[in-house]
C-alpha positions in Angstrom: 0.0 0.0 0.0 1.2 3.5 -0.6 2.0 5.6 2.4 0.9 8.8 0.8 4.1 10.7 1.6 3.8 14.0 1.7 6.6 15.7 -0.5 6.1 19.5 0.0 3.6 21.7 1.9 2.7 25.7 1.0 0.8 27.7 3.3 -1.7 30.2 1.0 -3.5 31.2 3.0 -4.0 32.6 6.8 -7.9 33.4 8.0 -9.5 34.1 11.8 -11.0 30.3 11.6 -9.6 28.3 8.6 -6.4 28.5 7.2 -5.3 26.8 3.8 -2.0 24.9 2.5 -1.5 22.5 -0.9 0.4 19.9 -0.2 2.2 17.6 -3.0 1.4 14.0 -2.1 2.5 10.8 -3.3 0.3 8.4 -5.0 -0.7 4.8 -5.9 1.2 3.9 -8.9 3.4 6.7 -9.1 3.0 10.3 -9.5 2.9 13.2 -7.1 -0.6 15.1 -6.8 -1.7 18.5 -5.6 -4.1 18.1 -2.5 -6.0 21.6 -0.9 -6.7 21.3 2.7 -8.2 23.7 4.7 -6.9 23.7 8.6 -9.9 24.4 11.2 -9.9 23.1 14.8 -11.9 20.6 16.2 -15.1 21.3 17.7 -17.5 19.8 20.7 -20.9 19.4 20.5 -23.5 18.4 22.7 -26.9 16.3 22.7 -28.7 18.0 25.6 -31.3 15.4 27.0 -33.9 16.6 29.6 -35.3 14.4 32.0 -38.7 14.4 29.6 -37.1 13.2 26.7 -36.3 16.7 24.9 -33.4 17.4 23.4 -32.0 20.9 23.4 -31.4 22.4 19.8 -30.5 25.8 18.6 -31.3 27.6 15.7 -28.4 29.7 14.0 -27.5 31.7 10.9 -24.9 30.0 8.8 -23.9 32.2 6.1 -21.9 30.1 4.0 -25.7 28.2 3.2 -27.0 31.3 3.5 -29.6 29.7 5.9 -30.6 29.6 9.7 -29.8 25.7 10.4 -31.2 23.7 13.8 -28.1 22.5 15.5 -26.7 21.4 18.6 -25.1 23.3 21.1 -21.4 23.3 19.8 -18.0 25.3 19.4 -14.7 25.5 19.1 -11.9 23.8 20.8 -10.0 27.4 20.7 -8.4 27.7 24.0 -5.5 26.5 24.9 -5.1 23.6 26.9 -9.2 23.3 26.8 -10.1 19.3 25.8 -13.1 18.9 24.2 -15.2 17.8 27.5 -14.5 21.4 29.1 -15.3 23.0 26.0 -18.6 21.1 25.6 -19.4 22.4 29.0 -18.5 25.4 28.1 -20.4 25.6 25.2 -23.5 24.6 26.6 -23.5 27.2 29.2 -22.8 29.9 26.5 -25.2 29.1 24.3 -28.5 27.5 26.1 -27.4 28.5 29.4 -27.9 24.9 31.0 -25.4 22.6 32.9 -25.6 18.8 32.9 -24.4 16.1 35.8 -24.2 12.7 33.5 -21.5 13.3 30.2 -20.6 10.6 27.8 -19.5 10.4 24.6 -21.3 9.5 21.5 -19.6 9.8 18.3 -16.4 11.5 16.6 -17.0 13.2 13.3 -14.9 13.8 10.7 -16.8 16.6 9.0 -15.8 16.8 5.5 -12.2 14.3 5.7 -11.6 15.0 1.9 -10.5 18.6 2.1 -10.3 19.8 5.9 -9.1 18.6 9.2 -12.7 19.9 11.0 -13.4 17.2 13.0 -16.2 16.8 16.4 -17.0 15.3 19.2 -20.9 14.5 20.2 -21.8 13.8 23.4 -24.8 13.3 25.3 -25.4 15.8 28.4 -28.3 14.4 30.8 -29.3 15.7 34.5 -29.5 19.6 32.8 -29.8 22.5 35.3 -30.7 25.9 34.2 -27.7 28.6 35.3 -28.7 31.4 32.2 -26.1 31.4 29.9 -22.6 32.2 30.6 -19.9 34.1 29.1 -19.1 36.8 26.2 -22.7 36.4 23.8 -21.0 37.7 20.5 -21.9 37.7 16.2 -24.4 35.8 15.5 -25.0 34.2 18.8 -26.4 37.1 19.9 -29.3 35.8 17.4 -29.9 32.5 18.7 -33.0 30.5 19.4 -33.1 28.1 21.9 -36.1 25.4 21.8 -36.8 21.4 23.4 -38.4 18.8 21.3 -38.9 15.1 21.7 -35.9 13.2 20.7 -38.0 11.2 18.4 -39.3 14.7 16.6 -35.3 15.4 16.4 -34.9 12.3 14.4 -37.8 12.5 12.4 -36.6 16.3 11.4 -32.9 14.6 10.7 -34.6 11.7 8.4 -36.9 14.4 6.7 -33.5 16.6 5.5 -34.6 19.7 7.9 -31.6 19.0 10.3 -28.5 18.5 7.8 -25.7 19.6 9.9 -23.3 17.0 10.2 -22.3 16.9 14.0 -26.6 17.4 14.8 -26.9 14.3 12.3 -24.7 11.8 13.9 -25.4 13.0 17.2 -29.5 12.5 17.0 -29.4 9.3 15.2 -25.8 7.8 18.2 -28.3 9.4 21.0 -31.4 8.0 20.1 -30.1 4.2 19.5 -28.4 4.8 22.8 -31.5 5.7 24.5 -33.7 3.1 22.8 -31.2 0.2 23.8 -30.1 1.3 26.6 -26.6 1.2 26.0 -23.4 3.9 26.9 -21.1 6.1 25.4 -17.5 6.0 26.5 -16.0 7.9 29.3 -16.6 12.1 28.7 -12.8 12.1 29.5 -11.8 9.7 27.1 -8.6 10.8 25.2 -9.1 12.4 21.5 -6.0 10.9 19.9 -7.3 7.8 18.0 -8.7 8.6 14.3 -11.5 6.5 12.5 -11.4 3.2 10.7 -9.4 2.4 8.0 -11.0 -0.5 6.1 -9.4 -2.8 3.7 -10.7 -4.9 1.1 -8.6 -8.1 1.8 -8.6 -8.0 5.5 -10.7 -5.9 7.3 -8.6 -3.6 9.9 -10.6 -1.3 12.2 -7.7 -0.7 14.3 -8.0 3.4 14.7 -5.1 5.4 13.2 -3.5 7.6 16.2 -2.0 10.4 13.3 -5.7 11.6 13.0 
């Protein structure tokens, strides 16, 4: 198999979230190909559950779609030093203004693995307390709207293309098999170093890749 060696790497360009290099990269059978990626940091997200079933989502303006998309409470991992449990706590509290006692986590996403390193990690928040919501409100948080609906109405919105964002997607669909099965995330601490499956034809290997 070909290790995809990178041979060269230009940085073009610097932004506030993104940032973009090209990078020449080896490939199957010879050759050396061009590859854009754009740099972003990870993110947290959160499936708020209420003790009725609800789930917390938030409506926001995205302005590359142009659109106000249902989400869940999410953000940035952009403080040093901040893992992606304190920043999912963090994150809740800024933007619905609820804390939770029970964490676990429910899925890692890669968001769009064929041009950026965005990636998230859901988890699943349960035994929420209201404490108004914390921190600096700023752009187009300012804006939000917070709502609760039935976990099941979540789904049904997901499955029906009126929730498309990707972390909200796998988040819905990992917390409601969880809660209909009655089965458990892994630890909210759990360590963020392993990266997703790598599948091959001949001999199946879902041993997780730790460069991810």
């Amino acid at each position: 198999m070909t290790d995809f060696e990178t041979r060269s790497s230009e940085r073009v360009f610097d932004g506030v979230v993104a940032s973009v290099r090209i990078d020449r990269v080896e490939m199957p059978g010879g050759g050396v190909a061009s590859r854009e990626v754009v740099e972003h940091d990870r993110a947290a997200a959160v499936v708020a559950l209420d003790d009725a079933g609800q789930v917390v989502l938030i409506e926001q303006y995205r302005h590359p779609l142009g659109h106000r998309l249902w989400e869940l409470p999410a953000g940035l991992m952009d403080i040093d030093g901040e893992d992606a449990f304190a920043t999912a706590k963090r994150e809740l509290a800024e933007e619905t203004g609820l804390t939770a006692t029970d964490w676990e986590v429910l899925v890692d996403v890669a968001v769009s693995p064929g041009f950026t390193t965005e990636a998230v990690r859901v988890f699943l928040a349960r035994g929420l307390a209201d404490v108004g919501r914390q921190g600096e409100i700023a752009h187009e948080e300012a804006d939000l709207r917070v709502v609760r609906v039935p976990l099941a109405e979540a789904v049904d919105a997901v499955l029906a293309g009126r929730i498309v964002n990707a972390s909200a997607v796998a988040g819905l669909l990992a917390a409601d098999l969880l809660v209909r099965t009655g089965g458990t995330g892994r630890p909210a601490d759990d360590p963020w170093t392993a990266g997703p499956a790598v599948v091959s034809p001949d001999a199946p290997d879902l041993t997780p890749d730790p460069h991810w």
